[in-house]
C-alpha positions in Angstrom: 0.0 0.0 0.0 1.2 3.1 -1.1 2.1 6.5 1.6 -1.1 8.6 0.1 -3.2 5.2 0.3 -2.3 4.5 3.8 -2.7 8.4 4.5 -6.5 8.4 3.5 -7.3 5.0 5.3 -5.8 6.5 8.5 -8.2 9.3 7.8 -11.3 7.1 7.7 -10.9 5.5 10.6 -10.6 8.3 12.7 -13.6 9.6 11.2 -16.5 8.2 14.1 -19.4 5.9 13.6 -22.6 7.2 11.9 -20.3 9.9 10.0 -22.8 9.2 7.2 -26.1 9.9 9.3 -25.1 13.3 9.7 -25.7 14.2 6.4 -29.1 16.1 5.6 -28.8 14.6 2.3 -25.7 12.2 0.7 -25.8 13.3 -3.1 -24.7 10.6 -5.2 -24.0 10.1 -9.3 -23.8 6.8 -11.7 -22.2 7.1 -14.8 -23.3 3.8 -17.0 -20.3 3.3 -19.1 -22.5 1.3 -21.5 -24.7 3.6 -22.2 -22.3 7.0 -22.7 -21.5 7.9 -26.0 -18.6 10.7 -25.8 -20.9 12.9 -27.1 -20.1 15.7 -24.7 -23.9 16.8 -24.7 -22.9 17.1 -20.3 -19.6 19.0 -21.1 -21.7 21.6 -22.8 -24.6 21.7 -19.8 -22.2 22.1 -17.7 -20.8 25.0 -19.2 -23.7 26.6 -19.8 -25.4 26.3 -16.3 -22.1 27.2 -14.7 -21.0 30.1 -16.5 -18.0 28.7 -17.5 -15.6 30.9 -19.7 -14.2 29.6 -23.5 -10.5 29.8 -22.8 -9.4 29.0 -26.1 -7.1 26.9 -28.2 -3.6 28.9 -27.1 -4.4 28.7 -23.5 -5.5 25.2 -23.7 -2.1 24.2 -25.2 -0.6 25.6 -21.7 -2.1 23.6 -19.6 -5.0 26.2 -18.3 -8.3 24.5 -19.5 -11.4 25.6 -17.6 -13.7 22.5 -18.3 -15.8 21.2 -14.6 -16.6 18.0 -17.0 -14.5 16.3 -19.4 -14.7 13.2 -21.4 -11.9 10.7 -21.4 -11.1 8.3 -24.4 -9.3 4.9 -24.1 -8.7 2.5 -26.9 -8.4 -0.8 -26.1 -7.0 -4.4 -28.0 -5.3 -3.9 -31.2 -6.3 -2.8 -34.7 -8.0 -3.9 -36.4 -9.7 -5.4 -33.2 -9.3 -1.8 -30.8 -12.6 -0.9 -29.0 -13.1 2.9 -28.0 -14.3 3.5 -24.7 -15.4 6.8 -23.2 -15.4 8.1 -19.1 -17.0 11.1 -18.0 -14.7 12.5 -14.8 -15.7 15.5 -13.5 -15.1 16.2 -9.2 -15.9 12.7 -7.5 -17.2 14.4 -4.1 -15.0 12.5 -2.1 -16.1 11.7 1.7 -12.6 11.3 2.9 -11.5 14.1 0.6 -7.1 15.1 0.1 -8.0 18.3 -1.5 -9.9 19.3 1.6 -6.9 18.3 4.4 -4.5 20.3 2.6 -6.2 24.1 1.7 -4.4 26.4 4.2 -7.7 28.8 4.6 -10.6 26.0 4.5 -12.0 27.1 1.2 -13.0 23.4 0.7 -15.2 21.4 2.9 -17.7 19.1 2.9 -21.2 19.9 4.0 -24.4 18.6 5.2 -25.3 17.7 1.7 -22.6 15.1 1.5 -21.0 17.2 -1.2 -17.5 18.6 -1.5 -18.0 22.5 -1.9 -15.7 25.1 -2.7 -16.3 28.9 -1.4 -14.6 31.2 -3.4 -14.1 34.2 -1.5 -12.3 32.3 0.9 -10.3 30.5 -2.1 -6.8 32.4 -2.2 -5.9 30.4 -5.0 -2.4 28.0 -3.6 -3.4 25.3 -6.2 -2.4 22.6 -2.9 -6.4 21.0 -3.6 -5.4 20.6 -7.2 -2.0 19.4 -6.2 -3.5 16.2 -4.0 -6.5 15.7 -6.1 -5.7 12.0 -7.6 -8.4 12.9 -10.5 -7.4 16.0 -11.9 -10.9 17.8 -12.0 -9.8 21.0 -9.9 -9.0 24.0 -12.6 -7.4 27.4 -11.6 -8.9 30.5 -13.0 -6.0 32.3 -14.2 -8.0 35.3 -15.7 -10.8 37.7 -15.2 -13.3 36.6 -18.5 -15.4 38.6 -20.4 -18.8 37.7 -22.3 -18.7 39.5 -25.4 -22.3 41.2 -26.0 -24.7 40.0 -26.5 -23.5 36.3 -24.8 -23.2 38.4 -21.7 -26.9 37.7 -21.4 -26.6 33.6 -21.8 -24.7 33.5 -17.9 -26.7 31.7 -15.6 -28.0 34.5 -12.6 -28.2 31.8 -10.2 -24.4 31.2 -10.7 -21.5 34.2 -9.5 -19.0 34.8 -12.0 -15.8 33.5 -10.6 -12.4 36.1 -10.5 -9.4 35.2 -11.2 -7.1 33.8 -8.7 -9.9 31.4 -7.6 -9.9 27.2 -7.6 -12.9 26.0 -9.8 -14.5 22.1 -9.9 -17.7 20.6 -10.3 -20.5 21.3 -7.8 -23.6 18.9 -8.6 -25.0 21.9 -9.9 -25.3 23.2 -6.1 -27.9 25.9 -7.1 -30.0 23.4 -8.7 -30.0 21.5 -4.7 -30.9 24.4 -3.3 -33.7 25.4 -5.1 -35.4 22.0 -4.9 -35.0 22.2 -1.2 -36.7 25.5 -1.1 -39.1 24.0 -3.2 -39.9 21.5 -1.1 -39.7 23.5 2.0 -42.5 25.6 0.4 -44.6 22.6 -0.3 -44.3 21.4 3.3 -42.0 18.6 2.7 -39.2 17.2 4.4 -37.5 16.0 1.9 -36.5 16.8 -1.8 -38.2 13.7 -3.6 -35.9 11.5 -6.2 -35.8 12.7 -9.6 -37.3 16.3 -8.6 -33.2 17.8 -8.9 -30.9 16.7 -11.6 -27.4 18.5 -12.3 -26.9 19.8 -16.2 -24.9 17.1 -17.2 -27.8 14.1 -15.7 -30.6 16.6 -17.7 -28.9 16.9 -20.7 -27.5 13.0 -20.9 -29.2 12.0 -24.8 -28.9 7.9 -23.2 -29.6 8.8 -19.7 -26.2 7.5 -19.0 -26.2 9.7 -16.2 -28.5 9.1 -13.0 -28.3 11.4 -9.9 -29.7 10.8 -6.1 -30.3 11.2 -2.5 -28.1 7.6 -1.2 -30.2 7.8 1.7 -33.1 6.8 0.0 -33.1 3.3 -0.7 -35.9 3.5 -3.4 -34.3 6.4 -5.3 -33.0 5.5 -8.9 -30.0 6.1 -8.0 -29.5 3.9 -4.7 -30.4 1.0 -7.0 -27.7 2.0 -9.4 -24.9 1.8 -7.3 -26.0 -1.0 -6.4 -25.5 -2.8 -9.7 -23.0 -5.5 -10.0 -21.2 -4.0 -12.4 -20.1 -1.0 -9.8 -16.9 0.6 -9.1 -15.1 3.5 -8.4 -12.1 5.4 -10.3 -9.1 4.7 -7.8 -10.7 3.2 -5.2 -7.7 2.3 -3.7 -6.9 5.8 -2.6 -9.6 5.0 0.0 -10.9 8.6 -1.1 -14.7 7.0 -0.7 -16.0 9.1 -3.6 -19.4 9.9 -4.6 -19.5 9.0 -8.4 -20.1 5.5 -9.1 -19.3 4.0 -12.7 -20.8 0.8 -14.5 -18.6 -1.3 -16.5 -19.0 -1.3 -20.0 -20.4 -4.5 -21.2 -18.6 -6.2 -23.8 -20.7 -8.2 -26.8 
C-alpha cells in the first residue's frame, strides 16, 4: 500500500461511527459506461449552467483548460480489433477528501449535503487541492473573463461569475439543490423527492447515462444503481470514498 493510500485510510478511521447519518442529504452520481457515447452533450450543460468561460485553443495548449466535466477516451485491444471507450470525470465528491486536508484557509469542505464544496471568497488560490486531487478535476482560474455582448446575457444569474485567482471544480449543480430544497420547504415537505433535482450534465444525458440521487433513500434510482453489479469506483484504492459510481461497459 502506497504513503497517500495508507494516508487516506488513517483518515477514515478516525472519522467516528454514523459519520454518514449526519448528512441532511448524501448526493450521489452513476455514470453507466454502457450507455455513454462521448458525445459531450454534459460538457456543454455544464458549461452553460455554470457560467464557465471559452479559454481557447492557445491557453488550452498551456495547460489552463477551464472545463468542470471532461470526457476521457481509451482505446483498447489492437487494430483492427481496438474498441473505444469513453469516461466522464468530473469532481468525484469524495467523503474522505485530500484536497480538503491540505487548503491552508478551509475554502473546501464538505457539507451537510454530502458534497464537497468550494467557497470562493475564501479560495486564495495556492493550487495545494489541485495538487493532491488524484483525478485531476480541480482547474485554476488564471483570468478575469469577459462575455462579449450579446453572450453576456446567456450567464446563468443563479451562478456568481468567478475572479481570477480562484480554484474552480464541479458542484452537482449546487444551485439546482438548493432550489429543490426551497421548493420542497414551500410545499411542506421534508424532503427533496428522487428525480425532482438533476445536475446539467444528468438533464442533458441523450442515453440517460447519467442518474443522480439522495443515497439515503433506498428506493431512489440512484440507490439502486450503485447497487448494480457491475459498480466501481475510479481509484478506489486511494480509500478517497468518492461519490461517483461508474458501470462497467459490457462487452458483446
Amino acid at each position: 500500500m502506497s504513503l497517500f493510500s495508507r494516508f487516506m485510510d488513517g483518515w477514515r478511521k478516525y472519522r467516528k461511527p454514523g459519520y454518514y447519518d449526519e448528512f441532511d442529504y448524501h448526493w450521489t452520481m452513476t455514470i453507466d459506461l454502457d450507455k455513454c457515447t462521448g458525445c459531450e452533450a454534459c460538457v456543454t450543460a455544464c458549461q452553460a449552467e455554470n457560467n464557465i468561460p471559452v479559454v481557447g485553443e492557445d491557453e488550452m495548449a498551456k495547460g489552463r483548460e477551464m472545463q468542470w466535466i471532461r470526457i476521457e477516451r481509451y482505446w483498447e485491444g489492437e487494430y483492427p480489433n481496438a474498441k473505444l471507450s469513453f469516461i466522464p470525470m468530473m469532481c468525484q465528491h469524495c467523503d474522505a477528501a485530500p484536497c480538503e486536508t491540505v487548503c491552508p484557509v478551509g475554502a473546501t469542505y464538505h457539507n451537510q449535503d454530502g458534497l464537497n464544496a468550494q467557497i470562493y471568497n475564501r479560495c486564495i488560490g495556492t493550487r495545494a487541492c489541485a495538487v493532491y486531487c488524484p483525478y485531476e478535476v480541480r482547474y485554476f482560474n488564471y483570468y478575469d473573463h469577459e462575455w462579449d455582448s450579446p453572450l453576456e446575457q446567456q450567464l446563468n444569474p443563479d451562478v456568481t461569475v468567478r475572479g481570477k485567482g480562484v480554484m474552480e471544480k464541479c458542484t452537482f449543480c449546487i444551485q439546482r439543490i438548493r432550489q429543490a430544497k426551497d421548493v420542497a420547504k414551500d410545499d411542506d415537505r421534508r424532503r427533496v423527492q428522487d428525480g425532482e433535482m438533476q445536475p446539467a450534465c444528468v438533464q442533458t444525458c441523450p442515453t440517460k447515462a447519467l442518474v443522480f440521487g439522495d443515497r439515503k433513500d433506498h428506493e431512489s434510482q440512484v440507490y439502486k444503481s450503485m447497487n448494480d453489479p457491475r459498480n466501481y469506483r475510479v481509484l478506489d484504492e486511494l480509500n478517497t470514498d468518492s461519490s461517483v459510481f461508474y458501470l462497467k461497459k459490457v462487452d458483446a
